[in-house]
C-alpha positions in Angstrom: 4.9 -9.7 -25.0 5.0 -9.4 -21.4 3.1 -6.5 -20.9 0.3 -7.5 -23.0 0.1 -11.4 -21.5 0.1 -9.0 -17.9 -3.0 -6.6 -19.1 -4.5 -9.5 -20.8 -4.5 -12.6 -18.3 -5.3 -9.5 -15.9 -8.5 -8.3 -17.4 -9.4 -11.9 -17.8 -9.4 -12.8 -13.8 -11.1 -9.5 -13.7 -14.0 -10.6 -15.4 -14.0 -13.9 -14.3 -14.5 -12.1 -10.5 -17.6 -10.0 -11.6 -20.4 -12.6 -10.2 -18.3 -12.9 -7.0 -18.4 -8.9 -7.3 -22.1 -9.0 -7.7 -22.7 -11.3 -4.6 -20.4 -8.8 -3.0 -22.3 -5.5 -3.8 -25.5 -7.5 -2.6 -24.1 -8.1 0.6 -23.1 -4.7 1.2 -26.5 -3.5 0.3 -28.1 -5.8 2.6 -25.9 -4.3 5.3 -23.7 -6.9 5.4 -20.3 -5.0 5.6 -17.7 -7.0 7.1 -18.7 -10.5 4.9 -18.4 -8.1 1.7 -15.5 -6.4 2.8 -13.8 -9.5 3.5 -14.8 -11.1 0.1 -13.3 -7.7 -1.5 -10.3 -8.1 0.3 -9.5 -11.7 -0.5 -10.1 -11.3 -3.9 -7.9 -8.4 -4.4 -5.5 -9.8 -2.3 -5.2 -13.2 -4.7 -6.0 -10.4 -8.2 -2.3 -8.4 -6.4 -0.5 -11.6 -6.2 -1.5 -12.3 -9.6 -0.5 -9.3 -11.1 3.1 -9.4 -9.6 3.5 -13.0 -11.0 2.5 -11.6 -14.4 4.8 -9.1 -14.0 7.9 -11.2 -12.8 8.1 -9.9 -9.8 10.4 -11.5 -7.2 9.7 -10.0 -3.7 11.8 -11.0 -0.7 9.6 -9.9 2.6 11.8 -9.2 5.7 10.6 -8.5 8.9 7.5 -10.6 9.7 8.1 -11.1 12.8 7.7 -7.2 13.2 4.0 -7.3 12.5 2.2 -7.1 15.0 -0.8 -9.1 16.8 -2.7 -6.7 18.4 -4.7 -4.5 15.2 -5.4 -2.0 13.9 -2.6 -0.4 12.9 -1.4 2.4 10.3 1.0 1.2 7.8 3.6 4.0 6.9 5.1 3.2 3.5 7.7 4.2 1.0 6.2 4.5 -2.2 8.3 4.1 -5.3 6.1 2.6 -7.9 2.2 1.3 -8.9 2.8 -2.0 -7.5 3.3 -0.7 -4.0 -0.1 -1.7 -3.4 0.0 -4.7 -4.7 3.0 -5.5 -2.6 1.4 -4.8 0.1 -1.8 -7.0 0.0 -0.5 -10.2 -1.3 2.2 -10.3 1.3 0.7 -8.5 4.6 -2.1 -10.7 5.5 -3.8 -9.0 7.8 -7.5 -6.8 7.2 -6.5 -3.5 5.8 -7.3 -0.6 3.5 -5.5 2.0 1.7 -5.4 5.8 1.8 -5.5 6.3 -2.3 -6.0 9.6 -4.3 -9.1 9.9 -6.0 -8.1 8.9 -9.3 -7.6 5.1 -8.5 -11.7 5.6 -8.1 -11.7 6.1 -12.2 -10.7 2.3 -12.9 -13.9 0.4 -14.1 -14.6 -2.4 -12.1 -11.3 -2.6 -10.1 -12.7 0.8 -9.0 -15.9 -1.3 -7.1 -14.0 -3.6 -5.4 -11.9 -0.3 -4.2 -15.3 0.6 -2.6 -16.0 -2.5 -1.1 -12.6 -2.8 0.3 -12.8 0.7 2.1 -10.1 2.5 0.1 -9.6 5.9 1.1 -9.8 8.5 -1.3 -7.7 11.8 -1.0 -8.0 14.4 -3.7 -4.9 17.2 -3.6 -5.7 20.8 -2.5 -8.8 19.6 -1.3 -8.9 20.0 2.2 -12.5 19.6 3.0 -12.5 16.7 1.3 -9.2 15.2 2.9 -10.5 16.6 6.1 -13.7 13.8 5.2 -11.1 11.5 4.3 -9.6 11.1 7.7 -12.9 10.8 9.6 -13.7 7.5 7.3 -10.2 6.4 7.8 -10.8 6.5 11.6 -14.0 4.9 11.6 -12.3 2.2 9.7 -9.5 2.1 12.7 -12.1 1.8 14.9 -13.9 -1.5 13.1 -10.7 -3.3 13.2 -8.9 -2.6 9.8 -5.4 -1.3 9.6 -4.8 1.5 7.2 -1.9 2.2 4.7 -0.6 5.3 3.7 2.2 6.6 1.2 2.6 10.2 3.2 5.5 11.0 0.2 1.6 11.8 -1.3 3.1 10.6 -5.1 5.1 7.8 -6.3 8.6 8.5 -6.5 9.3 6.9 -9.9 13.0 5.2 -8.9 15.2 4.2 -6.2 14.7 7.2 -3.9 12.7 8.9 -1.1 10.3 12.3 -1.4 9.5 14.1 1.5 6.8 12.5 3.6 3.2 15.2 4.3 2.9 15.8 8.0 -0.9 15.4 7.9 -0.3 11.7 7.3 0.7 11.1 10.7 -2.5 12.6 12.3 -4.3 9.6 11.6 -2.2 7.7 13.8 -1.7 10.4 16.7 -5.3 11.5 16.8 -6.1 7.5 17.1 -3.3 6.4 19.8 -2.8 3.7 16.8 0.9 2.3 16.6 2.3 2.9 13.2 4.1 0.4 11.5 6.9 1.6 8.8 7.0 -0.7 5.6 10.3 -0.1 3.1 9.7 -0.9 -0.2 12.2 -1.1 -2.7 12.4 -2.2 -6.4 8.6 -1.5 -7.4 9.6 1.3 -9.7 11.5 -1.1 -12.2 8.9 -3.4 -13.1 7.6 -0.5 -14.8 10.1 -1.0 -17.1 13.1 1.9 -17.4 11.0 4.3 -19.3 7.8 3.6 -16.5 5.5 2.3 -19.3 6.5 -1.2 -19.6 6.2 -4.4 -17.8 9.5 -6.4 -16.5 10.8 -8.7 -13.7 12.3 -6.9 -10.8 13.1 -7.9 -7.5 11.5 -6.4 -5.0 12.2 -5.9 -0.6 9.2 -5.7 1.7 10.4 -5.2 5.0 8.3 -4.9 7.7 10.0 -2.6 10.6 8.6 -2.7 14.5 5.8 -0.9 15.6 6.5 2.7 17.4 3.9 3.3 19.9 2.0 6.8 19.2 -0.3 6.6 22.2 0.9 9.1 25.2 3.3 11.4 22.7 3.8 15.0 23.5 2.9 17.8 21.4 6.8 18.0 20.5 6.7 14.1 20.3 4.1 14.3 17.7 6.0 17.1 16.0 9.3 14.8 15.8 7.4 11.8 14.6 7.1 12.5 10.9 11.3 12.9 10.8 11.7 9.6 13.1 9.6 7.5 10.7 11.2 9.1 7.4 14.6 8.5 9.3 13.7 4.8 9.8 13.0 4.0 6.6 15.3 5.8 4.4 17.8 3.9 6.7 16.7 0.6 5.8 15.7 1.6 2.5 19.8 2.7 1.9 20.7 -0.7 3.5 18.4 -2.3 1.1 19.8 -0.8 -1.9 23.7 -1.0 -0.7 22.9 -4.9 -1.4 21.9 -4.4 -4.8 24.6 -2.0 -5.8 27.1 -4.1 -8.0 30.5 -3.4 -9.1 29.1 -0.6 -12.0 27.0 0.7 -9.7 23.5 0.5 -11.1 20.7 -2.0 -9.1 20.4 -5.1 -10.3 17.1 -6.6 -11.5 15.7 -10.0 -12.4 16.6 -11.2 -15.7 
């Protein structure tokens, strides 16, 4: 019942959105950028925090006071399930895009407001086109909008950590942007235990302080990728050591 009151009241606000899309696409068209960009953004900001309530999704966000004032940023993040993203916009509310692969461009509609937002399409094995991918995410930097990336490249699927891609880091490094590690930890469950479901979960955002990437050396650079994983699988243990009860599974919201 859940899941289908989720994709139902979902598709609904969906719809509901597409003359505020259409004023949207106009704007962009007439060159308008920034206005449309910032009507995108808002509206999938408020369509995230929507979802999660459909979902049952009770997320605690630590770490605020980490964020900082002075943007753009990148956003380093764990990435354990689909509503990562979701996560992320209704609770960070600061302008900012997302490094995506190119399948999240396949969505109908959602899949416009994508575009107007700026999302960042990456495509795996493709390295000319992932080579593109970091120019636009630059140029983004450069008008002001942070950028978020999940540099484990897939979603984990449960409690724990893939590697993290060293090429996600250059778009910090080759910018001088400070990168700001986000732990994320429950998003896998309200998938459901089978990860085709829909179910309340509680889920930890925690926003960790900025580290500084402008001035590294060449080994500094090198050592950066480890540092950042080493940050958040920390917090993402400490995280999880809460949840652990006496049988030792995590406990979610009922």
């Amino acid at each position: 019942m859940r899941k289908q009151l989720f994709f139902g009241l979902g598709w609904i606000y969906v719809i509901l959105g597409l003359p505020l899309l259409g004023v949207a696409t106009l704007l962009d068209k007439l060159r308008l950028t920034k206005v449309s960009f910032t009507i995108a953004h808002r509206y999938m900001a408020a369509l995230a925090g929507l979802l999660l309530r459909l979902a049952g999704a009770k997320v605690k966000v630590e770490g605020k006071e980490n964020l900082p004032t002075d943007l753009p940023v990148v956003f380093i993040s764990s990435h354990q399930g689909h509503f990562d993203s979701a996560v992320i916009l209704a609770h960070i509310r600061v302008p900012l895009t997302f490094v995506a692969t190119s399948n999240a461009a396949k969505f109908p509609v959602i899949s416009q407001w994508f575009r107007l937002g700026s999302t960042i399409y990456m495509e795996r094995g493709n390295l000319r086109q992932n080579y593109q991918a970091i120019k636009e995410a630059e140029a983004v930097l450069a008008e002001g909008t942070s950028v978020v990336i999940y540099p484990e490249g897939i979603i984990s699927g449960g409690p724990h950590m893939g590697e993290f891609k060293r090429g996600s880091f250059r778009l910090a490094t080759d910018t001088n942007v400070p990168i700001v590690p986000l732990v994320i930890d429950g998003s896998w469950a309200l998938m459901g235990p089978d990860g085709n479901g829909i179910e309340p979960a509680h889920v930890v955002l925690r926003i960790l302080p900025p580290v500084p990437t402008a001035g590294l050396s060449r080994d500094q650079q090198h050592a950066l990728p480890e540092e950042i994983y080493g940050l958040i699988s920390q917090n993402l243990n400490e995280i999880q050591s809460r949840r652990v009860g006496v049988n030792g599974r995590h406990r979610q919201a009922q």
